[in-house]
C-alpha atoms as a printed R data frame, in Angstrom:
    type eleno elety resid chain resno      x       y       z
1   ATOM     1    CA   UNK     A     1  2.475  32.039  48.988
2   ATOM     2    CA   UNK     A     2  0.009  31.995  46.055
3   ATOM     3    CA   UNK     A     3  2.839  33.186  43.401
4   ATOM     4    CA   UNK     A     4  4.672  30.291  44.741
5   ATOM     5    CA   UNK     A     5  2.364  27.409  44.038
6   ATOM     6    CA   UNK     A     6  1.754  29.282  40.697
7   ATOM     7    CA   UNK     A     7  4.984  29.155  39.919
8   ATOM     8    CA   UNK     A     8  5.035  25.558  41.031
9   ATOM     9    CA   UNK     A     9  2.631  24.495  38.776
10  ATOM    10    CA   UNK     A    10  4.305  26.396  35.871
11  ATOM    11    CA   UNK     A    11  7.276  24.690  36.696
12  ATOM    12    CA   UNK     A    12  5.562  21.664  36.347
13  ATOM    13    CA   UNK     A    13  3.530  22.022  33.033
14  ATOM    14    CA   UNK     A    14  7.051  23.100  31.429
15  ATOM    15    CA   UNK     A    15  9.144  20.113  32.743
16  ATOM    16    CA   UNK     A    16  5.933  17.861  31.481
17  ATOM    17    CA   UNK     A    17  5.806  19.600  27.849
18  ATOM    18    CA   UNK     A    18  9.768  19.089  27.627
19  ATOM    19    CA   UNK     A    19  9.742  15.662  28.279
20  ATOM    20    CA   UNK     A    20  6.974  15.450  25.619
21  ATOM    21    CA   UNK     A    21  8.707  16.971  22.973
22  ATOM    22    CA   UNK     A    22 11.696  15.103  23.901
23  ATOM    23    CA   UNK     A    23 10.135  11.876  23.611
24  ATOM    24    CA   UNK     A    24  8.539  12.682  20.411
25  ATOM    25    CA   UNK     A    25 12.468  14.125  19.035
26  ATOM    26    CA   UNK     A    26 13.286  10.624  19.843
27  ATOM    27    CA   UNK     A    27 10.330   8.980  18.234
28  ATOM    28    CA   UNK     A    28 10.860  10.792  14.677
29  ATOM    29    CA   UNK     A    29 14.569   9.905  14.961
30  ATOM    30    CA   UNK     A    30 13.737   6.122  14.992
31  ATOM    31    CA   UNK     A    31 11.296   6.731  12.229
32  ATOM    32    CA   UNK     A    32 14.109   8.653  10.385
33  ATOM    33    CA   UNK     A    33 16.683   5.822  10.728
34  ATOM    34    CA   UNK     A    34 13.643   3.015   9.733
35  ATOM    35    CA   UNK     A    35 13.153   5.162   6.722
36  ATOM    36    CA   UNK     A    36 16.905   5.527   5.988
37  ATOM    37    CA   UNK     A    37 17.728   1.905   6.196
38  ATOM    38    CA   UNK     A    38 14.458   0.844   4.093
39  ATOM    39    CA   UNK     A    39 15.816   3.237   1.277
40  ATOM    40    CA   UNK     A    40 19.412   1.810   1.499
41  ATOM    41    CA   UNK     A    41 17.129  -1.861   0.983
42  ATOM    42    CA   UNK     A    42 15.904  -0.292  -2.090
43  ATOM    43    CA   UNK     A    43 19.154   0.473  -3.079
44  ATOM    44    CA   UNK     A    44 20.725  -2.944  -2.656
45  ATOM    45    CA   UNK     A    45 17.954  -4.287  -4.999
46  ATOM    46    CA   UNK     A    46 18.038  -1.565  -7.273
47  ATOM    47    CA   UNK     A    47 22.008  -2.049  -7.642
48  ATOM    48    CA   UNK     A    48 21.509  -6.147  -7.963
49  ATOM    49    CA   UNK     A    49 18.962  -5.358 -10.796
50  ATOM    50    CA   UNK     A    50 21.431  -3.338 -12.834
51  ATOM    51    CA   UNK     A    51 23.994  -6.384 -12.286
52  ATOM    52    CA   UNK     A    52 21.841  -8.558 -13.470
53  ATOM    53    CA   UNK     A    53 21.103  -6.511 -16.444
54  ATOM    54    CA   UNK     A    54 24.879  -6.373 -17.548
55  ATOM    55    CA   UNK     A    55 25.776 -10.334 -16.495
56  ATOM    56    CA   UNK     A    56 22.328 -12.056 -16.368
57  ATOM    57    CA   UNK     A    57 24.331 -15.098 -14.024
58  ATOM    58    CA   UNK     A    58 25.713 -12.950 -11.521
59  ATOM    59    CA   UNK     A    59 24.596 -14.696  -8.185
60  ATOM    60    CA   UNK     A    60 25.381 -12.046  -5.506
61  ATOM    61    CA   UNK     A    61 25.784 -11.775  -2.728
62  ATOM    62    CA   UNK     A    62 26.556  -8.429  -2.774
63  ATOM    63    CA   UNK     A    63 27.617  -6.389   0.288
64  ATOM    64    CA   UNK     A    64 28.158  -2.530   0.564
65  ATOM    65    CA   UNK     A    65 28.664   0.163   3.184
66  ATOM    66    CA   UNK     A    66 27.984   3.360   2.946
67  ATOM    67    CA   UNK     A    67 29.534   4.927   5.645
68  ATOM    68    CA   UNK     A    68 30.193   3.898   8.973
69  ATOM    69    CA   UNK     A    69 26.972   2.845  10.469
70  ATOM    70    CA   UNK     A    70 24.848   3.064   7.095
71  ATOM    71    CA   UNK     A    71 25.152  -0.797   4.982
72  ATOM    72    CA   UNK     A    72 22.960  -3.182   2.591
73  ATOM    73    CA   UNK     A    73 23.148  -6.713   2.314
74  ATOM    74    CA   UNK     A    74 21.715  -8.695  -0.593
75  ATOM    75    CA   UNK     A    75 21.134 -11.764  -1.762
76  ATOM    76    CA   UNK     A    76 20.252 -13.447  -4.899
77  ATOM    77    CA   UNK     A    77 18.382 -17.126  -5.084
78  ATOM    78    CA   UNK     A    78 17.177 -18.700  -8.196
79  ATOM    79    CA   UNK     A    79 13.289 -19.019  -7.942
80  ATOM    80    CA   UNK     A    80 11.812 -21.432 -10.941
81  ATOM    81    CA   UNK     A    81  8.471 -21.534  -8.769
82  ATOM    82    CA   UNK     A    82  7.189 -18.911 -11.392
83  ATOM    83    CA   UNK     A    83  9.016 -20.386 -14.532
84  ATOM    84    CA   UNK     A    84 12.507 -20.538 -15.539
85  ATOM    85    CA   UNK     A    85 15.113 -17.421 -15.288
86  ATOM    86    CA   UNK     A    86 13.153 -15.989 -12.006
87  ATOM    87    CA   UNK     A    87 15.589 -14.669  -9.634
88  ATOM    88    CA   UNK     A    88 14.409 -13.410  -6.043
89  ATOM    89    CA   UNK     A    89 16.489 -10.573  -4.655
90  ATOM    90    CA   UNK     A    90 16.404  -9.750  -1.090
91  ATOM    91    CA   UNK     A    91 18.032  -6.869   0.444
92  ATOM    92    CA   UNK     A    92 18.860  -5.671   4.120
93  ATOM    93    CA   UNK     A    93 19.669  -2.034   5.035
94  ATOM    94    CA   UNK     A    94 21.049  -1.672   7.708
95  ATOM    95    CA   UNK     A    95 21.580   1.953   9.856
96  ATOM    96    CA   UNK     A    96 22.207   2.475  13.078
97  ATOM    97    CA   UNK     A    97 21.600  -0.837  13.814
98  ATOM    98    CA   UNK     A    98 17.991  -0.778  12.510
99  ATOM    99    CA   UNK     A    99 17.630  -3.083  10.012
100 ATOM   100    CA   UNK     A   100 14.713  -3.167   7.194
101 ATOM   101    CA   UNK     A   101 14.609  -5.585   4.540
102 ATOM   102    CA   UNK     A   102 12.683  -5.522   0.758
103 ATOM   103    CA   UNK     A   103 12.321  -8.724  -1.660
104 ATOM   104    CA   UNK     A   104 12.050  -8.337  -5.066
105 ATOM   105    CA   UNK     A   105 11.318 -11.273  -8.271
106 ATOM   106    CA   UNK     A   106 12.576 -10.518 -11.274
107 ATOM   107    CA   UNK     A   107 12.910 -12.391 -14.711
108 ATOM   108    CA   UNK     A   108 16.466 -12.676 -16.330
């Protein structure tokens, strides 16, 4: 009776520690995808930059997917709050259907 209600309790404690690590496995995955779709952000603005390097009027919006499920949006505004020739570029990855976004101003 006593190796029974030991291995009760084991039984127990294991189930518990699985559902642990499970929900931390799930946790890291959403902060994996966050990550992913931040760095496709970066990417957006880092690919709008190097447009506006070779045409200096180039006014977006520019669109772009990856592979299925993986995207960035962007967007480009002219901002003369900060002088003349600022543009503000704002991008939007997209993965999984988590989305992260990233604003950049730069001078052209």
């Amino acid at each position: 009776m006593m190796a029974l209600c030991v291995l009760f309790v084991a039984s127990l404690l294991t189930v518990q520690v699985l559902d642990t690590v499970c929900w931390e496995l799930s946790a890291l995955r959403t902060q994996i995808v966050a990550e992913q779709a931040a760095c496709l952000a970066d990417s957006g603005i880092q690919t709008v930059v190097a447009r506006l390097e070779a045409d200096p009027t180039f006014a977006g919006p520019e669109t772009e997917i990856m592979e299925p499920g993986k995207s960035y949006s962007v967007t480009v505004t002219v901002d003369n709050s900060y002088g003349a020739g600022f543009r503000r570029i704002r991008s939007t990855g997209t993965v999984d259907g988590v989305s992260r976004s990233v604003e950049a101003l730069v001078q052209y």
